[in-house]
C-alpha positions in Angstrom: -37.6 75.3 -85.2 -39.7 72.3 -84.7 -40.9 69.4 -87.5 -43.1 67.2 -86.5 -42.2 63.7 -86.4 -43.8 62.4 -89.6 -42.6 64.7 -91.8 -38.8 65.0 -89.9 -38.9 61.1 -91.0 -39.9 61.4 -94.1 -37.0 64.2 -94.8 -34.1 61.9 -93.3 -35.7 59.2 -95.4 -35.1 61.4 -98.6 -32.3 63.4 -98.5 -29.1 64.2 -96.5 -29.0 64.9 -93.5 -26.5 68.3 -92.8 -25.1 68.6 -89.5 -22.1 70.1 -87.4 -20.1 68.4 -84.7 -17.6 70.3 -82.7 -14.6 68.6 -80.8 -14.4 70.2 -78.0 -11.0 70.1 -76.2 -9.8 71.2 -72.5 -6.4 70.6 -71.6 -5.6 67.8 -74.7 -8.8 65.8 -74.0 -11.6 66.4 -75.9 -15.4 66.3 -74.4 -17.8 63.7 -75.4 -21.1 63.4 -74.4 -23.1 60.0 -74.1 -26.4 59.8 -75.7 -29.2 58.6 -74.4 -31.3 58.2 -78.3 -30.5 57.0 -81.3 -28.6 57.7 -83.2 -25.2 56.4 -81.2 -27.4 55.7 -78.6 -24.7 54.9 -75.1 -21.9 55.9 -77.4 -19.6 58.7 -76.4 -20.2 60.9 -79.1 -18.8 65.0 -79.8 -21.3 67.5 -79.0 -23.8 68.2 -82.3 -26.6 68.0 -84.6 -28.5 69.1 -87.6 -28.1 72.1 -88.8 -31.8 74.2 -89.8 -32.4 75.7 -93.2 -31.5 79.1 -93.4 -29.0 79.0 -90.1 -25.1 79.1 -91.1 -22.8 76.5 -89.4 -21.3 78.3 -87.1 -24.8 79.6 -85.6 -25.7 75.6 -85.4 -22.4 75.1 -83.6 -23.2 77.3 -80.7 -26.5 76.5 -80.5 -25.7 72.8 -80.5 -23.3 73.8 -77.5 -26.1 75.6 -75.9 -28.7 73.1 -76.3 -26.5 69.9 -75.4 -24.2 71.2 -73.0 -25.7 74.4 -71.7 -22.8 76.6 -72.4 -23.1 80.0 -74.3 -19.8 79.1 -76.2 -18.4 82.9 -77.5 -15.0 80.7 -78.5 -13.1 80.5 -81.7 -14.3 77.5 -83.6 -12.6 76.2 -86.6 -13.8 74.1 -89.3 -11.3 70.8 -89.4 -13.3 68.3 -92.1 -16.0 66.6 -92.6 -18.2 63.4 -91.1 -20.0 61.1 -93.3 -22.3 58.5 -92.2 -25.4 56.2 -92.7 -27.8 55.4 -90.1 -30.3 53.0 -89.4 -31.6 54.0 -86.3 -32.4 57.5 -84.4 -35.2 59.0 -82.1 -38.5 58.6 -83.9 -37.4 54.8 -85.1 -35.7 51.8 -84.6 -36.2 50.5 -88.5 -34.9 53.3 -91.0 -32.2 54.3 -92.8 -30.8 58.0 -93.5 -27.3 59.7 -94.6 -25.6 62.5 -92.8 -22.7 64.5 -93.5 -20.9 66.8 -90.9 -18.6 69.6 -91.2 -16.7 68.7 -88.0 -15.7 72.0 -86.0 -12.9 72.5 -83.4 -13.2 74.9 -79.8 -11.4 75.0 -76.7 -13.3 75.0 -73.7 -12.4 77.1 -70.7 -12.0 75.8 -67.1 -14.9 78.0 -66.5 -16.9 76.4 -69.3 -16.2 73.0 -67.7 -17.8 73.9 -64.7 -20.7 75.2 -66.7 -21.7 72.0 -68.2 -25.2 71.0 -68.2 -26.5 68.4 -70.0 -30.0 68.4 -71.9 -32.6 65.5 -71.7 -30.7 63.6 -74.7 -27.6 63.1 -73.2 -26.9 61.0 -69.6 -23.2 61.8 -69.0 -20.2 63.5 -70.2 -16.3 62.6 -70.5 -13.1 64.2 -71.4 -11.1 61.5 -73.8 -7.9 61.3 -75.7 -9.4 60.0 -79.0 -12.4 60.4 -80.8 -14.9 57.5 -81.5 -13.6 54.7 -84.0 -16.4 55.2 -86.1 -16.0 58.9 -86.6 -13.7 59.1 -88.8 -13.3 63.0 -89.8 -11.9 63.6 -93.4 -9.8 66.2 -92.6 -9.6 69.7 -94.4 -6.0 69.9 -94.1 -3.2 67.9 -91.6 -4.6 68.0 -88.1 -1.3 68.9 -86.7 -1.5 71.9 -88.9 -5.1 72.9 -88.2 -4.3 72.9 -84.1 -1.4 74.8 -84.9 -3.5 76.9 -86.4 -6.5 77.0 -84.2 -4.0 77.9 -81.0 -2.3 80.9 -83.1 -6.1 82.1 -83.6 -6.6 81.2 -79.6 -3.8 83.2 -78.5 -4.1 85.9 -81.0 -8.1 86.8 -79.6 -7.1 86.4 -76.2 
């Protein structure tokens, strides 16, 4: 789906953005990608984006993965908590000002899925880390130490 720049602004400029980010992990780290626009422009930042009306999250989460990383992620993904955040910058301007909120998701990426990684125009490199961003700052649906307990009974349970 594609909105033409004008009307995209106008939209962010209006209302909330909804979007996913997934936290991607292979062994403990978790993949961040740097941008090359804004928003978070040169920031290490978790694979994600708006989500489109009419597409459910989880559908915006692997195509997210697609699109960024090139990976056709068939993973469990969890949902961990949410991301709130106000911008004031992003690709179509320098001077504006928009919301966003995230519901943050959770996968683990396979050593195969590591050597998969492509990365689309937006993003100019890629890093495994041991802590997310200070300014994302995930509200968290329940403990996290109970959600990846979780999340690697589901793991081992599909495998």
């Amino acid at each position: 789906m594609w909105i033409e720049a004008e009307t995209y602004k106008l939209i962010l400029e209006n209302s909330v953005n909804v979007c996913v980010d997934i936290i991607l992990r292979h062994k403990e780290k978790l993949l961040l990608i740097k941008r090359k626009e804004e928003p978070m422009q040169g920031t290490p930042w978790p694979v994600g984006g708006r989500v489109w009306k009419g597409e459910k999250q989880i559908d915006a989460c692997r195509r997210k993965i697609k699109e960024e990383i090139g990976i056709d992620y068939t993973g469990p993904l969890i949902p961990i908590g949410f991301y709130e955040d106000t911008y004031t910058a992003n690709s179509f301007s320098d001077d504006t000002s928009y919301s966003t909120i995230s519901i943050v998701w959770a996968g683990q990426l396979s050593p195969e899925d590591v050597k998969k990684i492509e990365l689309d125009s937006t993003s100019e490199d890629y890093g495994f880390y041991t802590r997310l961003p200070k300014r994302f700052k995930v509200t968290m649906f329940s403990d996290f130490a109970e959600a990846i307990e979780e999340w690697d009974k589901k793991i081992k349970s599909e495998a």
